[in-house]
C-alpha positions as a Markdown table, in Angstrom:
| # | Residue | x | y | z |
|---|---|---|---|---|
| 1 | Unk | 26.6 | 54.1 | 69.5 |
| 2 | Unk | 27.2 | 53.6 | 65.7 |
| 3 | Unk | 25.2 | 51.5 | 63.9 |
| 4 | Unk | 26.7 | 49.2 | 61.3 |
| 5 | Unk | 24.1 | 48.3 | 58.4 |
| 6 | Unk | 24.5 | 45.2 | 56.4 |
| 7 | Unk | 22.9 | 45.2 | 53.0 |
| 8 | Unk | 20.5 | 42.3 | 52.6 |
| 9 | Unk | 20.6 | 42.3 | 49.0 |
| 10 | Unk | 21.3 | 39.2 | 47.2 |
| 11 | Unk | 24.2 | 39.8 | 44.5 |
| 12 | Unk | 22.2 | 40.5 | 40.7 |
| 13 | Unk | 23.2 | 36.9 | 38.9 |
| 14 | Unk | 25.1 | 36.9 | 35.8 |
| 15 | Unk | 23.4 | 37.2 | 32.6 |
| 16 | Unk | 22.2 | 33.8 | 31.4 |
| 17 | Unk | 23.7 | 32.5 | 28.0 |
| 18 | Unk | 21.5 | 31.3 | 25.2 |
| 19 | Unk | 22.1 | 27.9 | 23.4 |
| 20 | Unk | 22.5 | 28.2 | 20.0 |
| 21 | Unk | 19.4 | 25.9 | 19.3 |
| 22 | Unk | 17.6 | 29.0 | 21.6 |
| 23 | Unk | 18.5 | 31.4 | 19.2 |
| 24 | Unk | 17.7 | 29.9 | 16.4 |
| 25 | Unk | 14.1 | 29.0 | 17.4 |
| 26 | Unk | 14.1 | 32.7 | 18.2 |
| 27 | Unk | 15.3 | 34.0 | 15.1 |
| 28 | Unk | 13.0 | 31.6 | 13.2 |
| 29 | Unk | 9.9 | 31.7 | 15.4 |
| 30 | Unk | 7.1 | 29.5 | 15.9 |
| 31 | Unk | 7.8 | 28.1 | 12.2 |
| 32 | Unk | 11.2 | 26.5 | 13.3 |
| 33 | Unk | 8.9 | 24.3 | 15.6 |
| 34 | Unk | 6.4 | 23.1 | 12.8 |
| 35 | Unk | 6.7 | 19.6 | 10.9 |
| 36 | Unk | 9.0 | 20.1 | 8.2 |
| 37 | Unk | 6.0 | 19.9 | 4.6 |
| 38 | Unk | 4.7 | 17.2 | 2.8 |
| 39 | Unk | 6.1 | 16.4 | -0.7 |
| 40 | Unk | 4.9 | 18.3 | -3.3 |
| 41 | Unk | 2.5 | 15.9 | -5.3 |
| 42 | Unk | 4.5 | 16.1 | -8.4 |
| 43 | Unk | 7.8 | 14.8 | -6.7 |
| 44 | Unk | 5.6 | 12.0 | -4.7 |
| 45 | Unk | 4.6 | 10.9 | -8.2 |
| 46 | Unk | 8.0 | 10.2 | -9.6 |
| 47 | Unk | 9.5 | 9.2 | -6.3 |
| 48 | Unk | 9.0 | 5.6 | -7.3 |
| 49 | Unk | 8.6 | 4.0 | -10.6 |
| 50 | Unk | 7.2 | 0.7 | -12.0 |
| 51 | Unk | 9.0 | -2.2 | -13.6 |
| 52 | Unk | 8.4 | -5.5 | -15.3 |
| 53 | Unk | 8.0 | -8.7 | -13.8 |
| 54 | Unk | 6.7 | -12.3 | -14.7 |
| 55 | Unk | 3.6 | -12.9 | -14.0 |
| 56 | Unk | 3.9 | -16.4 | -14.1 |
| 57 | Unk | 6.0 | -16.8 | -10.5 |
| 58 | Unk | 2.9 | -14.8 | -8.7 |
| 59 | Unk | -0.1 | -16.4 | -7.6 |
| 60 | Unk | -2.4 | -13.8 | -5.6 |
| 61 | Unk | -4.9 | -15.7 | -3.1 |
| 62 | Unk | -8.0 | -15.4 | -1.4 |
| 63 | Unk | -6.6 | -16.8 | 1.6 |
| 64 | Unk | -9.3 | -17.6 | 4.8 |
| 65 | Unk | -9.7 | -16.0 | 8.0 |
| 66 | Unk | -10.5 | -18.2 | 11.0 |
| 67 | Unk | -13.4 | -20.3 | 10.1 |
| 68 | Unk | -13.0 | -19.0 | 6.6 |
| 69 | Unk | -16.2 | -16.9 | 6.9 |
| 70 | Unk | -13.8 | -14.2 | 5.7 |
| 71 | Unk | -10.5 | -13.8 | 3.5 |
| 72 | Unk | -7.4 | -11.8 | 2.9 |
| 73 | Unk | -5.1 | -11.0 | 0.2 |
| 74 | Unk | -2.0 | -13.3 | -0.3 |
| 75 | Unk | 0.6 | -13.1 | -2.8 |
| 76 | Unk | 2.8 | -16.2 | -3.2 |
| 77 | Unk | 6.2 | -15.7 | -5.6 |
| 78 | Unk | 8.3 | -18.1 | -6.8 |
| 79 | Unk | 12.1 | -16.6 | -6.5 |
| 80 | Unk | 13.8 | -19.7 | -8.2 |
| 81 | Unk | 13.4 | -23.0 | -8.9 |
| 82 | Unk | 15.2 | -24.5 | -6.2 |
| 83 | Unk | 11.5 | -26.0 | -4.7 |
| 84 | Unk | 7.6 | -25.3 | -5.3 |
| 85 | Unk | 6.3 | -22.5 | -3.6 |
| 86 | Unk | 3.1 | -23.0 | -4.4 |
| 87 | Unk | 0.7 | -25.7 | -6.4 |
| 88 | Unk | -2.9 | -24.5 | -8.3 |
| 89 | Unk | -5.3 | -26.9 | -9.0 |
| 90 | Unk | -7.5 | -27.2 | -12.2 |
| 91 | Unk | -11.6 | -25.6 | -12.5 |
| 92 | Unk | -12.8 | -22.4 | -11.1 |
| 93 | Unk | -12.4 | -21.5 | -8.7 |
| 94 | Unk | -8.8 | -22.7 | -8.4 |
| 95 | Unk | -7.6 | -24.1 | -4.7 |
| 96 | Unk | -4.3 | -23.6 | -3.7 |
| 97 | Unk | -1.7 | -25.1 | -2.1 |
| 98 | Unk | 0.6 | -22.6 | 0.3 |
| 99 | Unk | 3.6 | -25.0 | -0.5 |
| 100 | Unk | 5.7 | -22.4 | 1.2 |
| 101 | Unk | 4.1 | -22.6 | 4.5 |
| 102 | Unk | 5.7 | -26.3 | 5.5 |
| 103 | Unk | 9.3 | -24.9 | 5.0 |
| 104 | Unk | 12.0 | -22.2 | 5.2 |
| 105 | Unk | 11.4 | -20.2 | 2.1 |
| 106 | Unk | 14.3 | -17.8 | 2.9 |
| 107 | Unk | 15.7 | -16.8 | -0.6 |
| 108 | Unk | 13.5 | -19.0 | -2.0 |
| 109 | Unk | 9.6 | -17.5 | -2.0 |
| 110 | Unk | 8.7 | -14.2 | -1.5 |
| 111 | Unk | 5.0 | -13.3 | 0.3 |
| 112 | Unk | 3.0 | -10.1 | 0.7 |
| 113 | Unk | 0.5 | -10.2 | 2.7 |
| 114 | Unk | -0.9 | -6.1 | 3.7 |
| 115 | Unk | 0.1 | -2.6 | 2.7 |
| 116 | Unk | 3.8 | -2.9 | 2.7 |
| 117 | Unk | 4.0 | -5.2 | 0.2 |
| 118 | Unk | 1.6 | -4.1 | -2.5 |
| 119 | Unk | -0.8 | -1.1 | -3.2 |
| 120 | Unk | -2.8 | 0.0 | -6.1 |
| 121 | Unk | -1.2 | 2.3 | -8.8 |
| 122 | Unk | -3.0 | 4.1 | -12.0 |
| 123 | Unk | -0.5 | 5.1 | -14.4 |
| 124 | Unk | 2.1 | 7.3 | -12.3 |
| 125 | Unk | -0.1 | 7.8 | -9.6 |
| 126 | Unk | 1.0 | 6.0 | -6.4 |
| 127 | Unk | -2.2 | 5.3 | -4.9 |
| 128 | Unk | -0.9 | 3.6 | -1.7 |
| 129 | Unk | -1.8 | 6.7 | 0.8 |
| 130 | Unk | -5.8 | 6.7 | -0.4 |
| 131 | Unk | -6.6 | 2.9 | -1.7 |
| 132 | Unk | -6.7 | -0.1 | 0.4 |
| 133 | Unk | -7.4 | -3.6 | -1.0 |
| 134 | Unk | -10.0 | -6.2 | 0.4 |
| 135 | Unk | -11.5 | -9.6 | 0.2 |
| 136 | Unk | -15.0 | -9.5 | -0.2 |
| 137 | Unk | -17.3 | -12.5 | -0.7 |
| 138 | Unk | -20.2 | -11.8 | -2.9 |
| 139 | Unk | -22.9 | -13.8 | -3.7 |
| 140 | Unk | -21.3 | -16.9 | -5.9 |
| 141 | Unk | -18.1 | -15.5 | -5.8 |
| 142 | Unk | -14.7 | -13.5 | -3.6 |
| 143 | Unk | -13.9 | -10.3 | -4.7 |
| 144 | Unk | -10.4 | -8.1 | -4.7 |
| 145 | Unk | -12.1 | -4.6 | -4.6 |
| 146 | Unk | -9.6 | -1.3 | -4.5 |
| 147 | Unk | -11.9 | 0.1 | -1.7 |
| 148 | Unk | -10.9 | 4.3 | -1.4 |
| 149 | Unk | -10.2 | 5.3 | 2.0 |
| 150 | Unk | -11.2 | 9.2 | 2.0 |
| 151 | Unk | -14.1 | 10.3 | -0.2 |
| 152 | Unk | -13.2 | 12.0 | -3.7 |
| 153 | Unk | -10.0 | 10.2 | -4.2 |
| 154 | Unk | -11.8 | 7.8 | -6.9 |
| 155 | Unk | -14.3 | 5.1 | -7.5 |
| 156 | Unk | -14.4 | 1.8 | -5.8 |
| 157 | Unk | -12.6 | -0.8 | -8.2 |
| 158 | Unk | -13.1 | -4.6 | -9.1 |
| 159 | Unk | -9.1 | -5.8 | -9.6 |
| 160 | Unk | -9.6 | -9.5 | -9.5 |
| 161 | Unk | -12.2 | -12.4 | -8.5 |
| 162 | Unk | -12.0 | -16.3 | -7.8 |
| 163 | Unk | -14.5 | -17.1 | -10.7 |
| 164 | Unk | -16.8 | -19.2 | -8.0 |
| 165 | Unk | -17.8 | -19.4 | -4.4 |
| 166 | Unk | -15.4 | -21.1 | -1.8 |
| 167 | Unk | -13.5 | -21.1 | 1.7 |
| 168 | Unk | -10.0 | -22.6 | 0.7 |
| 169 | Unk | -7.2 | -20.9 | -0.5 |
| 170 | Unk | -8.7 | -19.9 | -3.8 |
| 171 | Unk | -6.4 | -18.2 | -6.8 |
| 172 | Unk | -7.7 | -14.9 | -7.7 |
| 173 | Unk | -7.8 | -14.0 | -11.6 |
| 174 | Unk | -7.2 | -9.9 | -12.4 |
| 175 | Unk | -10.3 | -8.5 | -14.2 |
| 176 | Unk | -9.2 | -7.0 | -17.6 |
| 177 | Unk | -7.3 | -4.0 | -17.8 |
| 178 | Unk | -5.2 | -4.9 | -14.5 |
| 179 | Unk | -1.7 | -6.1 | -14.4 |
| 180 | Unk | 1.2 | -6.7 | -11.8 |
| 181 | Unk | 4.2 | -4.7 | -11.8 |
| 182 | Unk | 7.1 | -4.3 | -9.4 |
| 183 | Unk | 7.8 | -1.5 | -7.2 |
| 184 | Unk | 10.7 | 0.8 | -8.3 |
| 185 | Unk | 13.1 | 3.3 | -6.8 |
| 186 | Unk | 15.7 | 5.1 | -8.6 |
| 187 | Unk | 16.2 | 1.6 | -10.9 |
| 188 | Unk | 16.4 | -0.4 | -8.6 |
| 189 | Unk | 13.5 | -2.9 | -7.6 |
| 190 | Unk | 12.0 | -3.1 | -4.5 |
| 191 | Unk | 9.8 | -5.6 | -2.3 |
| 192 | Unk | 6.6 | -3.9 | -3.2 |
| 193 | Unk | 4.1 | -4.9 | -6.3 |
| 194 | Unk | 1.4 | -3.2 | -8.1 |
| 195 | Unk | -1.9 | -4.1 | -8.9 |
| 196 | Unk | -1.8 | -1.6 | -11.8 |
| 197 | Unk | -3.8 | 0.0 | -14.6 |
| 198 | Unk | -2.5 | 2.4 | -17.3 |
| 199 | Unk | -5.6 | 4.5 | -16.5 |
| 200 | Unk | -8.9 | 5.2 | -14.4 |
| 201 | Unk | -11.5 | 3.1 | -15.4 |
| 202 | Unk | -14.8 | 4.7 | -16.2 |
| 203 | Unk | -17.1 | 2.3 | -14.0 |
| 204 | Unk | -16.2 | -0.3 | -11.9 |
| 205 | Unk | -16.7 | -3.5 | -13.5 |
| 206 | Unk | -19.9 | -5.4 | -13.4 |
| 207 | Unk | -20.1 | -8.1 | -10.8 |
| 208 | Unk | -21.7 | -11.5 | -12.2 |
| 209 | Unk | -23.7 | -9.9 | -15.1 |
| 210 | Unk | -26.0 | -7.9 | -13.7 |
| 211 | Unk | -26.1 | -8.8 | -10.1 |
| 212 | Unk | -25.0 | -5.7 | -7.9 |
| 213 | Unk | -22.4 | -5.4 | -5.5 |
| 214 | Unk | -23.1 | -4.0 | -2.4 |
| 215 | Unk | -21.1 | -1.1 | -1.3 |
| 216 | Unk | -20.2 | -0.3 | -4.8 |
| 217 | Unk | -20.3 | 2.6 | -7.1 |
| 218 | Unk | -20.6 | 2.7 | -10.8 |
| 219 | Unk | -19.5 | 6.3 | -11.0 |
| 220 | Unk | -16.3 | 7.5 | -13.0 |
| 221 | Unk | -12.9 | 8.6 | -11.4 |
| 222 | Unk | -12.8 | 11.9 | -11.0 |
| 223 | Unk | -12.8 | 13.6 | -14.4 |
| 224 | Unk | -12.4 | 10.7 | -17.3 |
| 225 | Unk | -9.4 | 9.4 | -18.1 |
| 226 | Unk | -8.9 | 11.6 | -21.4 |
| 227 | Unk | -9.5 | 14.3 | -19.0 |
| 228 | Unk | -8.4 | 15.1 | -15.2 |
| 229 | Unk | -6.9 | 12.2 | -15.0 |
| 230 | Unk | -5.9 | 10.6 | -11.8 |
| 231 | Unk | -5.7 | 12.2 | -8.7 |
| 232 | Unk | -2.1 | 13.4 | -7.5 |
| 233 | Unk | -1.6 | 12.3 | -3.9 |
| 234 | Unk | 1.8 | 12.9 | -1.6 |
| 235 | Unk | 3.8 | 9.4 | -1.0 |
| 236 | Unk | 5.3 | 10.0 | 2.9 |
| 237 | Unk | 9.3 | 9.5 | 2.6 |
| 238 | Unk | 9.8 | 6.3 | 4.6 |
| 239 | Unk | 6.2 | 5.4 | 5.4 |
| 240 | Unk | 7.3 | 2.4 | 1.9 |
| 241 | Unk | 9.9 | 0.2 | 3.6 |
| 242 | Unk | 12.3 | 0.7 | 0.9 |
| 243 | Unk | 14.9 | -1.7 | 2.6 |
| 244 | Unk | 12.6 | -4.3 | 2.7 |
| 245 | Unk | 13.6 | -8.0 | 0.6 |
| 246 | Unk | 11.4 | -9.4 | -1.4 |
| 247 | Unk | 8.1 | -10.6 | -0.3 |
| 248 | Unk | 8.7 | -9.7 | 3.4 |
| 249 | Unk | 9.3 | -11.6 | 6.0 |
| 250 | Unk | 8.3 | -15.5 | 6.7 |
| 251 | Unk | 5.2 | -17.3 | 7.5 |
């Protein structure tokens, strides 16, 4: 009797094609996977620029928190004329009225009130990525301190005060040295300001004489300012909201 085999082998498949985007991670290796590199510092120093502004349409406010225990940084700008965004009252410390808050101020005010609508800057250093700016009541008095947020970047700063103790909406007054400037890209202005100083200053101020503030230092910036200079620090693309209008969005 013959005997008829049939072959159990399953057919060999077709070699499978590569994508395109296979090959190239391939041909690239484990790099092609990796975050594409910071900006080098010197580009993230010219990406933006500075440019004049009026100081006299900004008030910057020591605005209260909850039971007014504590305070936060507002900045109130007056866009045009059309109606008061704002009203400071006479002595020191100076209350404010938020004139803005009880209407639509579209096109009208502008308002920044965190990190994406103003920053600290020291000559053409962009110190947004390693400064953050804070309300601090001290003693008699409410303090803007430039507080560093890694340590080596530079020296905790006094930027502005209320002149006196208080829980209203009190106007802050910009130690000497410091200045507000606008935001710049490529000429064009942005929604951003600048609490700004040509360079490092070689103590932080002294608070109320000789009274001392807690949490501060009295050492220089790295190097002097006739020396090493600022530090250089990357600026993220897009982590500024270049698009943004002025002053932000509303209340």
């Amino acid at each position: 009797m013959a005997i008829c085999l049939v072959s159990l082998a399953m057919p060999f498949p077709a070699p499978l094609r590569r994508s395109p985007l296979a090959g190239v991670v391939l041909a690239l290796g484990a790099s092609a996977l990796a975050p594409l590199p910071a900006l080098p510092p010197a580009r993230a120093a010219a990406l933006f620029q500075t440019a004049e502004l009026n100081p006299a349409n900004f008030v910057l406010v020591a605005a209260p928190i909850g039971d007014g225990t504590r305070a936060q940084l507002n900045i109130y700008e007056q866009l045009n004329d059309r109606r008061p965004c704002f009203a400071v009252a006479e002595g020191q410390p100076a209350r404010v009225e938020p004139l803005l808050a009880t209407f639509d101020f579209t096109g009208i005010c502008g308002r920044y009130l965190d990190a994406n609508g103003y920053s600290v800057r020291i000559g053409g250093s962009d110190l947004a990525p390693a400064y953050r700016l804070s309300v601090v009541r001290v003693n008699d008095d409410n303090l803007l301190l430039a507080l560093p947020t890694r340590s080596g970047v530079g020296p905790e700063m006094v930027v502005a005060r209320t002149l006196g103790p208080g829980t209203d909406y009190l106007r802050l007054v910009l130690e000497p040295g410091w200045q507000l400037m606008r935001r710049a890209y490529n000429g064009r202005n942005l929604g951003h300001v600048y609490f700004y100083r040509d360079n490092w200053p070689g103590a932080v101020a002294d608070v109320a004489g000789s009274t001392e503030v807690k949490g501060t230092e009295t050492t220089p910036a790295p190097g002097t300012a006739s020396e090493a200079g600022p530090v250089q620090l990357e600026v993220q693309l897009g982590s500024d909201a270049l698009l943004m209008g002025p002053g932000g969005q509303g209340l």
